[in-house]
N, C-alpha and C positions, 0 to 999 in steps of 0.2 A: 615637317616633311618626314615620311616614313623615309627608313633606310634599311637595306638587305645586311644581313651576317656579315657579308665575304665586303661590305662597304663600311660596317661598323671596325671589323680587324684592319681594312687600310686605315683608317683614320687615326686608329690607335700606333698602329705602324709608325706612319707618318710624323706622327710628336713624337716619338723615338728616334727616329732617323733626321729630323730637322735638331733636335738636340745634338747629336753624336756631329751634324756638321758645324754645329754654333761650338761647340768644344773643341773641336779640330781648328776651324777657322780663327777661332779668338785665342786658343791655346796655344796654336804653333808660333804665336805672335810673342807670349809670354814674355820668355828671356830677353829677344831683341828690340822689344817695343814697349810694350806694357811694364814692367820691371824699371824700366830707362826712363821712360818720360816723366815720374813723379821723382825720379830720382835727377831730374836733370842731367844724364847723362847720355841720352840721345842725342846723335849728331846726325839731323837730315831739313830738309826745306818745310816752309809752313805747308806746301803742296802734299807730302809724303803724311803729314799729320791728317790731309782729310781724306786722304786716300786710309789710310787707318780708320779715322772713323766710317765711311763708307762702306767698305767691304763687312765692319766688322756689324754696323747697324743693319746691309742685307742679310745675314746668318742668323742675326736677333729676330729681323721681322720673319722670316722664313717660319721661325719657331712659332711666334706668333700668330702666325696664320694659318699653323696648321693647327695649334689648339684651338682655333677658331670654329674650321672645320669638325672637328672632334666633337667638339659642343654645340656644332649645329647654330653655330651665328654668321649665317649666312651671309646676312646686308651686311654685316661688320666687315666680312671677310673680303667681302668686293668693293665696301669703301678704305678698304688700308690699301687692298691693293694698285690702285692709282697711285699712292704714296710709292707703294712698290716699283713701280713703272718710271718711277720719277728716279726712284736711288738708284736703278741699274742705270739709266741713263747717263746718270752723272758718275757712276762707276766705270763705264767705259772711255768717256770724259777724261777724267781725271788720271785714271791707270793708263791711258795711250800719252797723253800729257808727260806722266812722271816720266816712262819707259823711254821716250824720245828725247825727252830732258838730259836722264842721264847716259841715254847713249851716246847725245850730242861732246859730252863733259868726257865721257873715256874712251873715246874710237879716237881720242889727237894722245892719247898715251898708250894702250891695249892694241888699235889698230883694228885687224881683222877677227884677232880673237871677239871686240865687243860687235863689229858687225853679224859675226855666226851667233853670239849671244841674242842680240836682241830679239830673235826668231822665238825666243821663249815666253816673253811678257806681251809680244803683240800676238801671238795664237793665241793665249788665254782671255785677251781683249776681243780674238776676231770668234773664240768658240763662243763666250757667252752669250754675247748681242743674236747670233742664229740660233743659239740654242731657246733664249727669250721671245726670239720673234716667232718662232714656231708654238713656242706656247702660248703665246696671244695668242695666234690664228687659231689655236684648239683651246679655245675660253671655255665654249659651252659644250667640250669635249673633257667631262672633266676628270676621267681617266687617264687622258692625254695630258691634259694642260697639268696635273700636277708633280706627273713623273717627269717631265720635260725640263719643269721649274730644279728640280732634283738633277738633271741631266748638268743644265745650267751649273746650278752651282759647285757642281762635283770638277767640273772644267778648271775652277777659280783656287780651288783648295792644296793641290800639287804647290802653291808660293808659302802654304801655313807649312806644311808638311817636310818642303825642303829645307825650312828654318828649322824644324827638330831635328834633320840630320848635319845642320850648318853648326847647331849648338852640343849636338856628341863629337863632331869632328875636331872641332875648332877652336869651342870651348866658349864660357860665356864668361862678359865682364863689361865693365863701362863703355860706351862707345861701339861693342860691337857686335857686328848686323852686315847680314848678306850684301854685296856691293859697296864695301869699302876696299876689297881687297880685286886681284885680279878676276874676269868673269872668265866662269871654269867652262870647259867642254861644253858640248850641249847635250850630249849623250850622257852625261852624269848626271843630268837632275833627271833623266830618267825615269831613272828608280820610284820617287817620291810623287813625279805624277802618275804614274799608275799603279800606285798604290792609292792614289786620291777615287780612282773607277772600285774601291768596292763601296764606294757608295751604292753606284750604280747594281752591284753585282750582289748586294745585300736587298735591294729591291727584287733582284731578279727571281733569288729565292726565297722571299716570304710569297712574288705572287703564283711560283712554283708550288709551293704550300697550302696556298689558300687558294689557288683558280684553275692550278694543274698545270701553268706554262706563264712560262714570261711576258709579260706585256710586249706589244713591240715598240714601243715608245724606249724603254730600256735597250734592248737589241737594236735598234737601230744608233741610239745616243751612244751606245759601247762601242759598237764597231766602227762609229764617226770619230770618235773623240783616239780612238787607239791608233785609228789608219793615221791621225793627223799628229800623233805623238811620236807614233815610229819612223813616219814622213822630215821630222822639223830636221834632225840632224844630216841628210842628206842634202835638203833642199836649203841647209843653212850655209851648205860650204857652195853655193852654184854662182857661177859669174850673174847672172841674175838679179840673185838675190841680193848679191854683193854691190851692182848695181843700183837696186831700191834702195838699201840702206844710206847709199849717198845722194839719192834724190831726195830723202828725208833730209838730210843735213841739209839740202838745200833749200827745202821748202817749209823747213819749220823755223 
């Protein structure tokens, strides 16, 4: 299939930027995860180990699929991506799983602090699944569907990212990793998820560059994902919310 200039430069883009999130995502893991586990001295559930592998094999295939793209192997690309389809699934799976698990373990010690906590690991579960679902619906929008896929997982990458600033603060050593210790604010991790949007924001402007203006697939995924970043610490502290969090206890 022939392809236009301004379609040869996204694709080249794209393995660029599916790199820079498979480095982000596998890297921020480094110190607390990857470092620990051959060293035996990670302390978490066999759950948290496929949660580990999950997230970090979506970041891999990402890459994968986009140098796929790049070289123009199309059928390949639409048959991993079912595979694809399958590990997000089990990604949300498994991440609403762990987040419930251990909120269940430290809301009877933390209290309230881990009820306003939890606000942070189930938006990341509830952005990607919408973020995914919309990029199925624009399959054979493929403008759409692979900046969405980007939108996707730019949402997920604020938990690699808080770990690089959990390891300048804190410090790294045997044993230790975000959620052993009290959960902080929610307003603190802040920072780290938006800083996770220049994914998004690095898209914005190569297609500024190359098309004269930003997709809106980016523009819409940006001001989605920030309204509901600067929304969580509000709506973490509301009788409400505070409410769910103990119909979860109940019902998990």
């Amino acid at each position: 299939m022939s392809r236009s200039a301004a379609e040869d430069s996204d694709a080249r883009f794209f393995v660029w930027l599916a790199a820079a999130c498979a480095m982000i995502g596998i890297g921020g893991f480094i110190p607390t995860y990857w470092l620990q586990v051959p060293a035996g001295t990670f302390i978490g559930t066999p759950l948290m180990h496929l949660h580990g592998l999950l997230f970090s094999a979506w970041v891999l295939l990402l890459l994968v699929q986009s140098w796929l793209i790049e070289h123009r192997r199309y059928r390949n690309h639409r048959a991993w991506g079912l595979l694809g389809v399958a590990v997000a699934s089990m990604m949300v799976a498994v991440g609403t799983a762990l987040a419930v698990r251990g909120f269940a373990k430290e809301v009877a010690v933390y209290g309230d602090a881990a009820r306003r906590f939890l606000i942070v690991p189930l938006f990341a579960m509830a952005a990607f699944p919408v973020c995914m679902t919309f990029a199925m619906i624009n399959v054979r929008r493929s403008d759409w569907h692979r900046r969405l896929i980007f939108v996707a997982t730019a949402s997920l990458l604020g938990a690699a990212l808080a770990r690089v600033f959990f390891t300048l603060i804190v410090g790294f050593g045997p044993g230790m990793r975000p959620g052993m210790q009290a959960p902080l604010p929610v307003n603190a991790t802040l920072l780290p998820v938006m800083l996770s949007n220049i994914v998004i924001v690095a898209g914005m402007v190569h297609d500024w560059r190359t098309r004269g203006r930003p997709h809106p697939a980016w523009v819409i995924g940006l001001c989605a994902l920030v309204a509901g970043e600067l929304l969580r610490t509000p709506v973490a502290s509301t009788v409400t919310w505070l409410h769910f969090t103990d119909w979860l206890l109940t019902a998990s």
